[in-house]
LOMIKOL-480121 format. One record per residue (C-alpha): residue in three letters; chain; x, y, z; residue number from 1. Coordinates in nm, 2 decimals. Each point is the difference from the previous one (the first is absolute). Example, Ala and Ser with C-alpha at 12.3 -4.5 7.8 and 13.67 -1.06 7.14 Angstrom:
2
NODE res chain      u      v      w   n
NODE ALA     A   1.23  -0.45   0.78   1
NODE SER     A   0.14   0.34  -0.07   2
END
This chain:
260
NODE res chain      u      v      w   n
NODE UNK     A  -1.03  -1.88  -0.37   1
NODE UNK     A   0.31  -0.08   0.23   2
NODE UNK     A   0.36  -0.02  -0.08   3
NODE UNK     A   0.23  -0.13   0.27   4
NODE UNK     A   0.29   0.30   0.03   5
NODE UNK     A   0.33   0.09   0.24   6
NODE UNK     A  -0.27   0.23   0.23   7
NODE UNK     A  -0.29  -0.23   0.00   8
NODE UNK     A  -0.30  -0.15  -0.21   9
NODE UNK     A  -0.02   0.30  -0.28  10
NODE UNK     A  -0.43   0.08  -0.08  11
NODE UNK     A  -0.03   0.04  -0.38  12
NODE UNK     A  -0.29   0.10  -0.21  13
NODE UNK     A   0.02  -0.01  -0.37  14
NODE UNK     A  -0.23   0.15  -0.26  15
NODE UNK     A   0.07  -0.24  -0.28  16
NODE UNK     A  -0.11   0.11  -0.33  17
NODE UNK     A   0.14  -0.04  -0.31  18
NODE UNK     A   0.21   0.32   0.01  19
NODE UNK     A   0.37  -0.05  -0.18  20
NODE UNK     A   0.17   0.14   0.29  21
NODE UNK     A  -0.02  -0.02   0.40  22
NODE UNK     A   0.06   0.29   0.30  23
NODE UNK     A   0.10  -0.11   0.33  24
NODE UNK     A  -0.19   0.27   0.24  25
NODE UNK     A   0.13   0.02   0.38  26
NODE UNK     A  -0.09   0.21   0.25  27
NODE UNK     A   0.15   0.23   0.27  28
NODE UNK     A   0.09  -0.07   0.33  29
NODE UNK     A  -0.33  -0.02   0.21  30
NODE UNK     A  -0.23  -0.06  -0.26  31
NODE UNK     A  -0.09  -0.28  -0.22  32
NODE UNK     A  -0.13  -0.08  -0.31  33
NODE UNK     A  -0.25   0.18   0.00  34
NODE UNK     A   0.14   0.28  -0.04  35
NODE UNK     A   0.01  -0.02  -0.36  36
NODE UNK     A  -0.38  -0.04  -0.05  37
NODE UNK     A  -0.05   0.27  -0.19  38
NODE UNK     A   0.27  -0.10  -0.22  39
NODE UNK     A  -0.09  -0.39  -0.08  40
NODE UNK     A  -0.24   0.08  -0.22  41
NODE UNK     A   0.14   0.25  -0.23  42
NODE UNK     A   0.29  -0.17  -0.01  43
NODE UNK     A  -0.14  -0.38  -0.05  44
NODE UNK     A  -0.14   0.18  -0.37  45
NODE UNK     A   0.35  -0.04  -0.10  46
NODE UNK     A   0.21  -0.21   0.22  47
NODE UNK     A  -0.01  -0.36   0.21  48
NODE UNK     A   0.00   0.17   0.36  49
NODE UNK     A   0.16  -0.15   0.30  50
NODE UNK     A  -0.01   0.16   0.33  51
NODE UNK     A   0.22  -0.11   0.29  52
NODE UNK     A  -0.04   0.03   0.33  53
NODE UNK     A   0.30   0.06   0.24  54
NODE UNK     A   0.07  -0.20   0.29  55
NODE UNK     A  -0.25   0.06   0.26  56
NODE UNK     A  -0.21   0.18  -0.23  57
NODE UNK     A  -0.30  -0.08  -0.10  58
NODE UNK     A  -0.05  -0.38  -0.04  59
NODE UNK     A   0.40  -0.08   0.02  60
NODE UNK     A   0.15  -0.14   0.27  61
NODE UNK     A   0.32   0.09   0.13  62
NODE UNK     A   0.31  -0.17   0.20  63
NODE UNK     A   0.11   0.14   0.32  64
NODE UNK     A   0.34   0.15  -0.09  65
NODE UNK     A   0.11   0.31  -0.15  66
NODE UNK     A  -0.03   0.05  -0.43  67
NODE UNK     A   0.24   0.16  -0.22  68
NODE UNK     A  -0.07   0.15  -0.36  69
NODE UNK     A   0.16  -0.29  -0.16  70
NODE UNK     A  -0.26  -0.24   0.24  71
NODE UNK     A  -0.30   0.21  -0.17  72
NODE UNK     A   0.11  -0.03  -0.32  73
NODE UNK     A   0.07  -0.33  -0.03  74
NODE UNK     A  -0.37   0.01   0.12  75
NODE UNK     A  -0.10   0.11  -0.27  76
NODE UNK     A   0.24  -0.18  -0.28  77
NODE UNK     A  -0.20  -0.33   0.22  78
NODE UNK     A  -0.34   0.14  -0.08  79
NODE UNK     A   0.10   0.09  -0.39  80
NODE UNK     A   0.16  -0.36  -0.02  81
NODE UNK     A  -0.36  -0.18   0.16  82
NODE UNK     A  -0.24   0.19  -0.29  83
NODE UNK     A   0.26  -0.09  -0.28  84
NODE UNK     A   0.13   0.32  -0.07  85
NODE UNK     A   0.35   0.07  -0.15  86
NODE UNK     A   0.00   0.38  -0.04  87
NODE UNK     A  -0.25   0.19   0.12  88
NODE UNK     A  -0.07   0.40   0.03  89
NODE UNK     A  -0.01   0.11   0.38  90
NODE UNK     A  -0.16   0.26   0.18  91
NODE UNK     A   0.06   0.09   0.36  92
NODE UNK     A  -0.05   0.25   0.28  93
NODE UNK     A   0.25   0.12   0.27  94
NODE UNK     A   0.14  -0.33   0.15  95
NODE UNK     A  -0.14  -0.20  -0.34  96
NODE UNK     A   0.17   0.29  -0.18  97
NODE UNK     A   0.35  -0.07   0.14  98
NODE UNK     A  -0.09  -0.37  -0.07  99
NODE UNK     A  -0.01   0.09  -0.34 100
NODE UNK     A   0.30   0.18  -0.03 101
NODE UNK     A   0.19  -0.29   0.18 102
NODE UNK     A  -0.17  -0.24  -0.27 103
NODE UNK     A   0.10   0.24  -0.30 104
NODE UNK     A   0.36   0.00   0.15 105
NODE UNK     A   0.00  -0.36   0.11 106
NODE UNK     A  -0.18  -0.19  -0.23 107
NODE UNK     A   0.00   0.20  -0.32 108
NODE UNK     A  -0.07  -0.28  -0.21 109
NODE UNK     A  -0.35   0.00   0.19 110
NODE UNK     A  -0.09   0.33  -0.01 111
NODE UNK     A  -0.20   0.16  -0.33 112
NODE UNK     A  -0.07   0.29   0.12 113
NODE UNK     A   0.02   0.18   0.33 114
NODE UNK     A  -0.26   0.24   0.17 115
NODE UNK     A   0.11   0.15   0.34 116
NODE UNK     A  -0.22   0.20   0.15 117
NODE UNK     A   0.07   0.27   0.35 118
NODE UNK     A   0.33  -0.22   0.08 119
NODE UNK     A   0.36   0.04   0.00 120
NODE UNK     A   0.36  -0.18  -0.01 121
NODE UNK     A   0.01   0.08   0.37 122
NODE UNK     A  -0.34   0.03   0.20 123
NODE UNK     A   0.00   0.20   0.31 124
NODE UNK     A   0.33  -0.06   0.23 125
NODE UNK     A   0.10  -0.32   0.18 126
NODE UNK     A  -0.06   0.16   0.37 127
NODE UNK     A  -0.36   0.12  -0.15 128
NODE UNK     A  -0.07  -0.37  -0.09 129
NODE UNK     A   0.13  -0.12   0.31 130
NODE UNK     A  -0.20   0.19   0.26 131
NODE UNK     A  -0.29  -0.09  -0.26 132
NODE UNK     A   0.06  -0.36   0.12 133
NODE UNK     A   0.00   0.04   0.36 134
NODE UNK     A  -0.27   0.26   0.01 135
NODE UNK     A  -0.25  -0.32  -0.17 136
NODE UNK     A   0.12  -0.23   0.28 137
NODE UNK     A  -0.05   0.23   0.27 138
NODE UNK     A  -0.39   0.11  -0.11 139
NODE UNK     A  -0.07  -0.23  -0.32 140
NODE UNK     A  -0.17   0.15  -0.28 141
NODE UNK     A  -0.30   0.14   0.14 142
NODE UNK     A   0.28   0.22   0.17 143
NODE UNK     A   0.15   0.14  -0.33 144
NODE UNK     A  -0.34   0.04  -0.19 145
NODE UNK     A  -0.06   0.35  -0.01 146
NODE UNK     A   0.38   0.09  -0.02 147
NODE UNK     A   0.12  -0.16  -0.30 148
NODE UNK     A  -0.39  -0.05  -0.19 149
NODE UNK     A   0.00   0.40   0.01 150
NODE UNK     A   0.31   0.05  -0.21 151
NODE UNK     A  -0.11  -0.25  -0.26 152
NODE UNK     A  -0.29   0.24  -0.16 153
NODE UNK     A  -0.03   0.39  -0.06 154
NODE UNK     A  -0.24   0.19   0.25 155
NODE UNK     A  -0.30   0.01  -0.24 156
NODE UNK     A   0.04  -0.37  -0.05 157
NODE UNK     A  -0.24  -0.11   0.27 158
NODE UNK     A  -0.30   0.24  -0.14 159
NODE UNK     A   0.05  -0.12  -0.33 160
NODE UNK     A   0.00  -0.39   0.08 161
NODE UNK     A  -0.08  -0.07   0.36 162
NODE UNK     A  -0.08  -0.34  -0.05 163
NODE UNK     A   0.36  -0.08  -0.15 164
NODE UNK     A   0.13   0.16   0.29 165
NODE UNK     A  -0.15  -0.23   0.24 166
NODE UNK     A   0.03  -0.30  -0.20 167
NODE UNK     A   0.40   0.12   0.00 168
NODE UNK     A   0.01   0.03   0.37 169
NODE UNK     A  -0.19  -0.34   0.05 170
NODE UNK     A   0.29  -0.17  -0.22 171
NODE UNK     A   0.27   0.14   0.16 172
NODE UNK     A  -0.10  -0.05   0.35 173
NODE UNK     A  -0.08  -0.41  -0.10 174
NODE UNK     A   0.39  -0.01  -0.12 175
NODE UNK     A   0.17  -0.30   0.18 176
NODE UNK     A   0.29   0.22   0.22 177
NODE UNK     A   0.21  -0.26  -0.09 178
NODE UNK     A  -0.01   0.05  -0.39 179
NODE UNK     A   0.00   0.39   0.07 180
NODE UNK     A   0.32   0.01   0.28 181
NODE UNK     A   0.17  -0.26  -0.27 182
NODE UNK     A  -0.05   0.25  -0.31 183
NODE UNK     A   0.12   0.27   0.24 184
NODE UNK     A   0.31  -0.15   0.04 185
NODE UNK     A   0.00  -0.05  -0.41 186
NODE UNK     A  -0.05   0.39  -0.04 187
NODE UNK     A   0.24   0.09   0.27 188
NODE UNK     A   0.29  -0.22  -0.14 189
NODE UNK     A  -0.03   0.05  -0.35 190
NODE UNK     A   0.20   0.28  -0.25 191
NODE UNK     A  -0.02  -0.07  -0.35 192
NODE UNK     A   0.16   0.36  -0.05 193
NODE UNK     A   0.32  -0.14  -0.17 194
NODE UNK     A  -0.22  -0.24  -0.25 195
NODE UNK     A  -0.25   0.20  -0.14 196
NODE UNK     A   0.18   0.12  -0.29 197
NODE UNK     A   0.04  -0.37  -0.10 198
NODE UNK     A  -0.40  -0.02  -0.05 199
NODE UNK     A  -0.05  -0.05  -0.40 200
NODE UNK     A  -0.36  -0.13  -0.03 201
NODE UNK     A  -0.24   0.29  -0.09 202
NODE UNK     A  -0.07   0.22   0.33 203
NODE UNK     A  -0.31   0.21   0.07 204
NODE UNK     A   0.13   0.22   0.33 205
NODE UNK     A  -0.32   0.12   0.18 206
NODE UNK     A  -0.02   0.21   0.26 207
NODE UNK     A  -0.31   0.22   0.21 208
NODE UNK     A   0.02   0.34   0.03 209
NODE UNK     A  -0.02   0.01   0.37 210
NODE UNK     A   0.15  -0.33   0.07 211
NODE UNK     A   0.18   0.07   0.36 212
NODE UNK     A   0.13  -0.39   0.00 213
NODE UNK     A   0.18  -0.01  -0.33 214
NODE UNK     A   0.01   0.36  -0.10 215
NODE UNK     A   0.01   0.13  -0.40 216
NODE UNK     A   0.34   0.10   0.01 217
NODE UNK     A   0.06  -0.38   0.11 218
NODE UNK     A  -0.17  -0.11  -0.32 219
NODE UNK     A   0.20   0.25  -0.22 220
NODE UNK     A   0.34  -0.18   0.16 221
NODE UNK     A  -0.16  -0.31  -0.15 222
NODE UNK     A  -0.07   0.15  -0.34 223
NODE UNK     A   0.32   0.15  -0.03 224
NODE UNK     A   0.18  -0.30   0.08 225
NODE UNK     A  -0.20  -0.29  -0.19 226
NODE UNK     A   0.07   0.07  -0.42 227
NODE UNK     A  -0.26   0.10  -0.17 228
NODE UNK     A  -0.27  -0.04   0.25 229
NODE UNK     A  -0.33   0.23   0.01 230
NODE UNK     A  -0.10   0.21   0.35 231
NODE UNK     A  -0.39   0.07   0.01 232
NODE UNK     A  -0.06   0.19   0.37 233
NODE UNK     A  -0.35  -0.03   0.07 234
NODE UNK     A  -0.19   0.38   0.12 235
NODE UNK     A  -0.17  -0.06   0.32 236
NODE UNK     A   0.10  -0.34   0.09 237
NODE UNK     A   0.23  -0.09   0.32 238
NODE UNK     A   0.13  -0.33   0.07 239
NODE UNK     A  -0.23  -0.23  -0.11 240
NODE UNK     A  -0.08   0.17  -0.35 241
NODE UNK     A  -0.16  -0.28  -0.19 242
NODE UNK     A  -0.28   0.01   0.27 243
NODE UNK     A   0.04   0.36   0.07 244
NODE UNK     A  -0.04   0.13  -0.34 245
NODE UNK     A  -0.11  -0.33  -0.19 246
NODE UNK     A  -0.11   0.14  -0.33 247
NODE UNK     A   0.33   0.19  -0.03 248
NODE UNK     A   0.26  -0.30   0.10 249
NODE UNK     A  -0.21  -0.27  -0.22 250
NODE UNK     A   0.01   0.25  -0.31 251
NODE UNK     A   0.38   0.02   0.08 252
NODE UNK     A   0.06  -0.36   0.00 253
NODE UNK     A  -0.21  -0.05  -0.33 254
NODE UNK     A   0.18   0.27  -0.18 255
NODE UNK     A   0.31  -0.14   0.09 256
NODE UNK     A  -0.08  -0.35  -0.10 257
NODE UNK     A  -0.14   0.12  -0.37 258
NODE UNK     A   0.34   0.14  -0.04 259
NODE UNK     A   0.17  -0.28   0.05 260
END
């Protein structure tokens, strides 16, 4: 499905079902999707899944300017508002992490609950976002594959599931530049540092173990700070822990959700 947006024509998909409640899934930056695969299922058994893709990701399209957090999640809000959903639970992953935490701040009268997994208030530092802009425009995404694709995973992730590793680099190197340089600019302007403590809805903080981007004690900053919110760190699993270690981040989420 498409839903016209501030960044472009947002790509939708929707699970249905007769589920009581709904999750909003979206991705990291580079990915799309797909990423959640192994997730859809397990989760459809008990929710109405929706997964988002970013601008430029995946099947979305994306304007020519640069994005900023509130951009994203107003994105988002757009999608929610197409399928009919008031409140809904949301789940996201680095970049679609700090979307959430912007929603749960922003619009808490949205928000359920909030998972928000290997992110932070602050991701990385405004020159590191920067030079991640130029570097795309001067050798495109082909150029940054191996780079930034290596610090998603943990070293024994491409014995255990080579396939999802290529399937990963495929994705990333199909991301429209445009989309990508326009979340950079997102990532590199945005500080929710001085809001988090605001957050209210329910809050599953989780991190990976050996997450380099968005390290543990970054997730323990979030836990501290958001009232009465769980921390699950996941053993094994870098950045992109719900593909990383799938059986551990799903059980995580599911846990959380029975809880609540």
């Amino acid at each position: 499905m498409k839903t016209e947006g501030r960044t472009g024509e947002l790509h939708w998909t929707d699970t249905g079902g007769d589920a009581g409640r709904t999750v909003l899934l979206v991705h990291s930056l580079g990915t799309d999707s797909s990423l959640w695969a192994r997730q859809v299922e397990p989760f459809s058994q008990v929710r109405r899944v929706i997964t988002v893709d970013l601008p430029g990701h995946g099947s979305s399209t994306a304007r020519d300017t640069e994005y900023t957090i509130e951009d994203l999640g107003a994105d988002v809000l757009a999608v929610a508002d197409a399928a009919g959903v008031e409140r809904f639970d949301y789940c996201g992953i680095s970049i679609g992490g700090q979307i959430g935490l912007w929603l749960a701040v922003e619009a808490p009268e949205r928000v359920e609950t909030l998972v928000a997994a290997c992110t932070a208030a602050r991701i990385g530092t405004s020159e590191r976002w920067q030079q991640r802009i130029e570097a795309v425009e001067e050798v495109g995404m082909e150029g940054l594959l191996t780079t930034v694709v290596a610090g998603w995973f943990s070293p024994s992730f491409g014995d255990r599931d080579p396939d999802s590793l290529r399937s990963i680099q495929q994705v990333f190197t199909s991301v429209d530049p445009v989309g990508y340089t326009g979340c950079c600019a997102a990532l590199r302007d945005a500080d929710l540092t001085s809001r988090i403590a605001e957050i209210s809805a329910p809050t599953l903080v989780v991190a990976g173990e050996l997450d380099v981007s968005t390290p543990v004690s970054e997730a323990e900053l979030l836990h501290e700070w958001i009232r009465g919110s769980r921390l699950q760190v996941i053993p094994g699993a870098a950045h992109l822990a719900n593909l990383d270690r799938p059986e551990e981040f799903t059980a995580a989420v599911l846990g959380a959700w029975a809880e609540w």
